[in-house]
PyMOL Python script that loads the backbone (N, CA, C, O; Angstrom):
from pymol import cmd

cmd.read_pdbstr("""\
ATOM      1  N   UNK A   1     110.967 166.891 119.342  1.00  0.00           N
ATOM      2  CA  UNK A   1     111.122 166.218 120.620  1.00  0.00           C
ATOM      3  C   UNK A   1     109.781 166.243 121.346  1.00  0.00           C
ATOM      4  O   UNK A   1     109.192 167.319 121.448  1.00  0.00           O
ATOM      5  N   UNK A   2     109.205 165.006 121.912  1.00  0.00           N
ATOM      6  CA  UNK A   2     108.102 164.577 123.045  1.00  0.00           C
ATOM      7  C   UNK A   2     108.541 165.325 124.029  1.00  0.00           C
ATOM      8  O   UNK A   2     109.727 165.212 124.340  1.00  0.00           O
ATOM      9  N   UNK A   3     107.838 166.097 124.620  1.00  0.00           N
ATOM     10  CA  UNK A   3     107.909 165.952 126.057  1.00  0.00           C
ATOM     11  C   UNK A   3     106.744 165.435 126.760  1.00  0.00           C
ATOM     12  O   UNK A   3     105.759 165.097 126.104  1.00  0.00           O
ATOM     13  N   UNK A   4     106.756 165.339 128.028  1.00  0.00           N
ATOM     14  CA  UNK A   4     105.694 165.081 128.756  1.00  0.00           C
ATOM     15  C   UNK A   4     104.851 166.298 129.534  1.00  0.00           C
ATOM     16  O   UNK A   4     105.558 167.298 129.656  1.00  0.00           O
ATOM     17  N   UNK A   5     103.707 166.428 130.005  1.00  0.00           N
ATOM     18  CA  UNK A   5     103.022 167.284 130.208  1.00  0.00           C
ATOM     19  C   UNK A   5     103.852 167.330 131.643  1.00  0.00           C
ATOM     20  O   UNK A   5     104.578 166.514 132.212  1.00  0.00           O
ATOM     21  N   UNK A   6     103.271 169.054 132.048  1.00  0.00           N
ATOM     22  CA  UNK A   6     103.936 169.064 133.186  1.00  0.00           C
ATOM     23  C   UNK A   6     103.485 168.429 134.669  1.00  0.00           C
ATOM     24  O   UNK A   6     104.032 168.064 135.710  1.00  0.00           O
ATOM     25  N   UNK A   7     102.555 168.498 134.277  1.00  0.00           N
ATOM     26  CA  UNK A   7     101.843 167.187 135.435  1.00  0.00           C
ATOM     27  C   UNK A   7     102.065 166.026 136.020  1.00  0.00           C
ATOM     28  O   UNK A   7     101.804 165.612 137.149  1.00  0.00           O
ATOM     29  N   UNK A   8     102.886 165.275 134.560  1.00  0.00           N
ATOM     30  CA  UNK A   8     103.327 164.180 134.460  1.00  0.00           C
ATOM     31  C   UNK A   8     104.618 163.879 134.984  1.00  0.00           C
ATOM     32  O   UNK A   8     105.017 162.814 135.454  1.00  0.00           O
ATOM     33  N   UNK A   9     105.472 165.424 134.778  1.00  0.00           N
ATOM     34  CA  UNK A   9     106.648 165.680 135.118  1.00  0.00           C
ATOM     35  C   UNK A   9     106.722 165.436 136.589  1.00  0.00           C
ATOM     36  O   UNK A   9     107.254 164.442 137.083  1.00  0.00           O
ATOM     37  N   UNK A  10     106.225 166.285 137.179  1.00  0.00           N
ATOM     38  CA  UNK A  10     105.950 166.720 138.757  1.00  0.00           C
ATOM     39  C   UNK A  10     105.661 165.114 139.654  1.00  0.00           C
ATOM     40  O   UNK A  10     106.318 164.632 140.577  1.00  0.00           O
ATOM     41  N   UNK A  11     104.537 164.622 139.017  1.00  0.00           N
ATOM     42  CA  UNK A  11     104.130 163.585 139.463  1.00  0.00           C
ATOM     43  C   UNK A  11     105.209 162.507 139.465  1.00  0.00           C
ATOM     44  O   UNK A  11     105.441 161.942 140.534  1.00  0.00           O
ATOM     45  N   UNK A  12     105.796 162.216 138.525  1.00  0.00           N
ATOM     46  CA  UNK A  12     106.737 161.400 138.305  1.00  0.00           C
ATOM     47  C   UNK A  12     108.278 161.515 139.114  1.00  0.00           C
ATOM     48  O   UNK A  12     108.918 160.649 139.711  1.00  0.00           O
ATOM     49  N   UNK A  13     108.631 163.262 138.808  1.00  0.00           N
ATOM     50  CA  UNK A  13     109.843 163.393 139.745  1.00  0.00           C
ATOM     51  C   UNK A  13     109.388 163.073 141.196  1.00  0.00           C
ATOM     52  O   UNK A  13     110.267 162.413 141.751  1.00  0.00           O
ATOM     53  N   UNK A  14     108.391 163.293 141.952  1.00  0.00           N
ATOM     54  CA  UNK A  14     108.025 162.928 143.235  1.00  0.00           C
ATOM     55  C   UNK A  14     107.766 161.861 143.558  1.00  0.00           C
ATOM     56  O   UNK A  14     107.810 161.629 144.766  1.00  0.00           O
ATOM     57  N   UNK A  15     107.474 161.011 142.833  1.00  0.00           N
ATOM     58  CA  UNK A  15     107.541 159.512 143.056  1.00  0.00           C
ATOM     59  C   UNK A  15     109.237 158.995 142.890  1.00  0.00           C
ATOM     60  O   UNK A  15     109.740 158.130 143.608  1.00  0.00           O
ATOM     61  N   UNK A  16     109.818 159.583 142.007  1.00  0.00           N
ATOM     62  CA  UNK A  16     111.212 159.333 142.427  1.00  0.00           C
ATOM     63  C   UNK A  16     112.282 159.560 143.451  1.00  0.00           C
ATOM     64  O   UNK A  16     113.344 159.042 143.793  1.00  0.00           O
ATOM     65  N   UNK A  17     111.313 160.841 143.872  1.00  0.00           N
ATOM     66  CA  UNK A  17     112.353 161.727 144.913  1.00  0.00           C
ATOM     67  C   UNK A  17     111.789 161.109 146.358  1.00  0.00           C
ATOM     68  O   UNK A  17     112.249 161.406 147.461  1.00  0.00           O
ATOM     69  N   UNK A  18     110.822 160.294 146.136  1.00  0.00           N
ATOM     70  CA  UNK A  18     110.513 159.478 147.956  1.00  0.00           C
ATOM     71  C   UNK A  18     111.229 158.530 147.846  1.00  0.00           C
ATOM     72  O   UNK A  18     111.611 157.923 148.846  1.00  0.00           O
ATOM     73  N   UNK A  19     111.613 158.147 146.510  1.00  0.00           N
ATOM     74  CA  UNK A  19     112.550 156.604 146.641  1.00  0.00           C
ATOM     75  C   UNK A  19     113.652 156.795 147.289  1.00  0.00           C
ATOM     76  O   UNK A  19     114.131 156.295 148.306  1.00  0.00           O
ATOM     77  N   UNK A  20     114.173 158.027 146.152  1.00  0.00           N
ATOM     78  CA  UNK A  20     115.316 158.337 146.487  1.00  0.00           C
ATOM     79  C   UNK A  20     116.473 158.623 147.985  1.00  0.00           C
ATOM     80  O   UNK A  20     117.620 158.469 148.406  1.00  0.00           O
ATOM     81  N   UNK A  21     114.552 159.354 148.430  1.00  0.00           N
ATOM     82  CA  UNK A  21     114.680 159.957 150.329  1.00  0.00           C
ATOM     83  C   UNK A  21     114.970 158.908 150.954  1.00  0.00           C
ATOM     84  O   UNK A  21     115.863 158.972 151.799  1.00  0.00           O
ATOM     85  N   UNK A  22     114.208 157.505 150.672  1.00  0.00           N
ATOM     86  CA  UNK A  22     113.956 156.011 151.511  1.00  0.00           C
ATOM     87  C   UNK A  22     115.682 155.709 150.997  1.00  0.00           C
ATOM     88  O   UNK A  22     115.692 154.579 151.485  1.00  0.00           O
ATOM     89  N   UNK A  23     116.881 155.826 150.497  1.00  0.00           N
ATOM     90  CA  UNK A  23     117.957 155.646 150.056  1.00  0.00           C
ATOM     91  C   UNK A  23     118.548 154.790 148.739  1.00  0.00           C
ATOM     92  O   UNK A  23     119.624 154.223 148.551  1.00  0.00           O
ATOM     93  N   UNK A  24     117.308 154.965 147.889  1.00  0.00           N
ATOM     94  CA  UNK A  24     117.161 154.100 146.638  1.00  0.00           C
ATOM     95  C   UNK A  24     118.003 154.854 145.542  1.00  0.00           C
ATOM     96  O   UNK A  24     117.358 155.773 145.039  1.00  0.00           O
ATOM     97  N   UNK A  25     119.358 154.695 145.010  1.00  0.00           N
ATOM     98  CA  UNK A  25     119.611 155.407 143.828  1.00  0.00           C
ATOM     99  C   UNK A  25     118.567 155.300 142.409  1.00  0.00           C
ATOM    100  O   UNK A  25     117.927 154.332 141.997  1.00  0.00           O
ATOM    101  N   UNK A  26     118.657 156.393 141.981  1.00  0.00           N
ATOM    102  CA  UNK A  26     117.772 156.727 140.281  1.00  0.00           C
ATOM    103  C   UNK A  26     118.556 157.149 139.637  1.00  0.00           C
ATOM    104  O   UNK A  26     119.369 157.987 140.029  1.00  0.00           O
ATOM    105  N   UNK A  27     118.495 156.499 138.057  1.00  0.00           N
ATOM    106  CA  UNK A  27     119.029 157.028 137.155  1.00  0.00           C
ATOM    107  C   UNK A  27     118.244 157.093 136.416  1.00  0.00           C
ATOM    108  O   UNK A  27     117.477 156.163 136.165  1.00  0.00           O
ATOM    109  N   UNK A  28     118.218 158.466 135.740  1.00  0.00           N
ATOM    110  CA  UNK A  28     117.174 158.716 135.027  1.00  0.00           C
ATOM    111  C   UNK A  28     117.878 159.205 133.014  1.00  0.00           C
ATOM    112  O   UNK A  28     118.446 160.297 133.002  1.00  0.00           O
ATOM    113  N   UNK A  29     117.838 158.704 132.034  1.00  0.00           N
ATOM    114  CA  UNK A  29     117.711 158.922 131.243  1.00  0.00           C
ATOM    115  C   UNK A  29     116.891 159.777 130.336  1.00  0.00           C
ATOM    116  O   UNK A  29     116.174 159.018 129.683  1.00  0.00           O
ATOM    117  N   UNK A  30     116.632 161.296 129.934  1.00  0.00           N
ATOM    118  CA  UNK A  30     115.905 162.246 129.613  1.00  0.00           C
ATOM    119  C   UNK A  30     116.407 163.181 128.644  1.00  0.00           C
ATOM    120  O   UNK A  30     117.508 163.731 128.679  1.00  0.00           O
ATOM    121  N   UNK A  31     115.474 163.321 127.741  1.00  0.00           N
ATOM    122  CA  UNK A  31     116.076 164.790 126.878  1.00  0.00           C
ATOM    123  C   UNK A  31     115.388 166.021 127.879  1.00  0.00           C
ATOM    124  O   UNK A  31     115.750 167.189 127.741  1.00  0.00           O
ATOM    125  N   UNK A  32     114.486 165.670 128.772  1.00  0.00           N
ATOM    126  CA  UNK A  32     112.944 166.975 128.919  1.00  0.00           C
ATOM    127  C   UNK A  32     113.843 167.324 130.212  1.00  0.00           C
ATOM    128  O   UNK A  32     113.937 166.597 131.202  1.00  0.00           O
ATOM    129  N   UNK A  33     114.634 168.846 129.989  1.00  0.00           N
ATOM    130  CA  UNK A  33     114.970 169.480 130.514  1.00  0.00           C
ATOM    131  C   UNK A  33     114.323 169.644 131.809  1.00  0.00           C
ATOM    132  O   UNK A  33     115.153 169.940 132.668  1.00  0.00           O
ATOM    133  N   UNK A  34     113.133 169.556 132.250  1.00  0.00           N
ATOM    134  CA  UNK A  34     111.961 169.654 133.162  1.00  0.00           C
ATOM    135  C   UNK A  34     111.821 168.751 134.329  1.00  0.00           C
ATOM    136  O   UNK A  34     111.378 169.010 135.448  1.00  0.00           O
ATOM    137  N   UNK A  35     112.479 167.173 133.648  1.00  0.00           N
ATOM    138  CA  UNK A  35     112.553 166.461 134.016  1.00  0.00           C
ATOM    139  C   UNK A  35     114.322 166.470 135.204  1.00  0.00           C
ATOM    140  O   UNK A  35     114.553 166.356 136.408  1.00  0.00           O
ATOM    141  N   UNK A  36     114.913 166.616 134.309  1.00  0.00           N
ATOM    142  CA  UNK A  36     116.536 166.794 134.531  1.00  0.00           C
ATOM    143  C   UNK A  36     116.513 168.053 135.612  1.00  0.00           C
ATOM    144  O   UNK A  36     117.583 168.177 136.208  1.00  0.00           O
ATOM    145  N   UNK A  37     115.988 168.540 135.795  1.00  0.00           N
ATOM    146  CA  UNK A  37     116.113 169.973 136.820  1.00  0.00           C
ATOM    147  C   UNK A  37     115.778 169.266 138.154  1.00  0.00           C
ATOM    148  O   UNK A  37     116.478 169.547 139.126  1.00  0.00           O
ATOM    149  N   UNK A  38     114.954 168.538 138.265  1.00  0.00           N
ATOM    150  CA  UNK A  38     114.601 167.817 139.554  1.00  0.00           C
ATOM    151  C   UNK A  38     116.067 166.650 139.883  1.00  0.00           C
ATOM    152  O   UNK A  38     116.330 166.258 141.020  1.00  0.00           O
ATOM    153  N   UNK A  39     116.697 166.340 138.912  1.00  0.00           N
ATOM    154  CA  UNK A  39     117.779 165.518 139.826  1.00  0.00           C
ATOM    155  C   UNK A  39     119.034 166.464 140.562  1.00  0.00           C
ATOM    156  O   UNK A  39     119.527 167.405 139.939  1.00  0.00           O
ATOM    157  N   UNK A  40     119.470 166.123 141.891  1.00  0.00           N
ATOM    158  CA  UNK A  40     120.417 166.446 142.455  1.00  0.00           C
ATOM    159  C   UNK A  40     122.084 166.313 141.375  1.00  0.00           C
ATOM    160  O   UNK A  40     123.008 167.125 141.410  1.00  0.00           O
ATOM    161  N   UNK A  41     122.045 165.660 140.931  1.00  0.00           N
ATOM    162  CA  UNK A  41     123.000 165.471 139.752  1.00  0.00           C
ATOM    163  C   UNK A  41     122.989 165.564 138.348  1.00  0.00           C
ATOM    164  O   UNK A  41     122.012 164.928 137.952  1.00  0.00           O
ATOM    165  N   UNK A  42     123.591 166.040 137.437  1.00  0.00           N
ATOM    166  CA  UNK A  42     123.230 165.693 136.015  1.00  0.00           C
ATOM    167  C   UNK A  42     124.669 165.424 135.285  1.00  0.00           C
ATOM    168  O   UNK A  42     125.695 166.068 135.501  1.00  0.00           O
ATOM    169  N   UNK A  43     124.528 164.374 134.411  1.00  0.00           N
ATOM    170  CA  UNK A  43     125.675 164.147 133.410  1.00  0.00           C
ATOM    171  C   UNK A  43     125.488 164.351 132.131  1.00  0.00           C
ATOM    172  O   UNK A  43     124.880 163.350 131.755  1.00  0.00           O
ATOM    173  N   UNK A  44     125.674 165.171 131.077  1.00  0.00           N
ATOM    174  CA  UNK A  44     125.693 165.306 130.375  1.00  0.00           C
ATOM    175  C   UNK A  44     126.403 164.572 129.049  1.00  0.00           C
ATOM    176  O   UNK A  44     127.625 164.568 128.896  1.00  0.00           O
ATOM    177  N   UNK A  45     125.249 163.806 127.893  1.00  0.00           N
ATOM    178  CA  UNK A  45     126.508 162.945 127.191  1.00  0.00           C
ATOM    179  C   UNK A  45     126.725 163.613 125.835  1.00  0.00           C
ATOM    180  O   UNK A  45     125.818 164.187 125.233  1.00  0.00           O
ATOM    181  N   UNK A  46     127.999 163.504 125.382  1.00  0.00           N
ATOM    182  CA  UNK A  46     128.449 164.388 123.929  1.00  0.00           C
ATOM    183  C   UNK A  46     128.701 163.473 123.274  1.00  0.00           C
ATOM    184  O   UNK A  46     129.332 162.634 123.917  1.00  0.00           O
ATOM    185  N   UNK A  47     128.478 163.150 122.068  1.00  0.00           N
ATOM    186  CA  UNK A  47     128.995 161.960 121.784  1.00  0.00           C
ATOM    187  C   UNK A  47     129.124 160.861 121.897  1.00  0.00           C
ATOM    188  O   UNK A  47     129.936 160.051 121.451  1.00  0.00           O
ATOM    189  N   UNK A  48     128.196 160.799 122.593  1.00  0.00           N
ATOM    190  CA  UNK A  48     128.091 159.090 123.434  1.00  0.00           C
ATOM    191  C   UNK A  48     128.758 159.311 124.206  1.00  0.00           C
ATOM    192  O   UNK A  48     128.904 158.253 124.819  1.00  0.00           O
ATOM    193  N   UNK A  49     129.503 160.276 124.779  1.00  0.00           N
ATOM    194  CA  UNK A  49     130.696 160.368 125.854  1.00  0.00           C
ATOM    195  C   UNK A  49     130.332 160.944 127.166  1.00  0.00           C
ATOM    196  O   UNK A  49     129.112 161.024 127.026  1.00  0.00           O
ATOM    197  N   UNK A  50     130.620 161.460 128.510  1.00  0.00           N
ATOM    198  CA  UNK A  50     130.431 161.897 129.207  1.00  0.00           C
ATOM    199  C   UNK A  50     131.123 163.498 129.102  1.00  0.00           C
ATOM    200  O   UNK A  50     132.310 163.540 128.780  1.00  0.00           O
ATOM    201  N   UNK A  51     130.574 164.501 129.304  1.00  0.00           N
ATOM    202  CA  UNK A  51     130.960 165.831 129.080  1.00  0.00           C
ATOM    203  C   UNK A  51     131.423 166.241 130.439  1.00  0.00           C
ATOM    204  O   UNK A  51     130.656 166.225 131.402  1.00  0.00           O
ATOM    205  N   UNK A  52     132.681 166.612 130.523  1.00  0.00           N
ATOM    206  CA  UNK A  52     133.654 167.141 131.649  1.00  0.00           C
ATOM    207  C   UNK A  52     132.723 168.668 131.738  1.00  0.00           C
ATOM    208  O   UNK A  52     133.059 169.551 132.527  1.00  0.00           O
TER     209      UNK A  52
END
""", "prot")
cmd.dss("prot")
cmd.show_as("cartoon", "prot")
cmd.util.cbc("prot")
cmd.orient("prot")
């Protein structure tokens, strides 16, 4: 698995998280755990499915 440097991480979740502030929904698609820690929500998929 790629990940992205953590720089890239940081930089990137903060450009999402002003959108987000201004009232813009994000959905973000990610394996990089790093990435996924910065959203207020996470869904997890199993199977192509959504994990209860």
């Amino acid at each position: 698995m790629l990940l992205l440097r953590i720089e890239t991480v940081e930089s990137v979740a903060g450009m999402l998280k002003e959108l987000n502030d201004e009232g813009i929904t994000i959905v973000i698609v990610t394996h990089d755990p790093r990435m996924a820690a910065h959203a207020g929500r996470v869904e997890k998929l199993v199977a192509g499915k959504i994990a209860a």
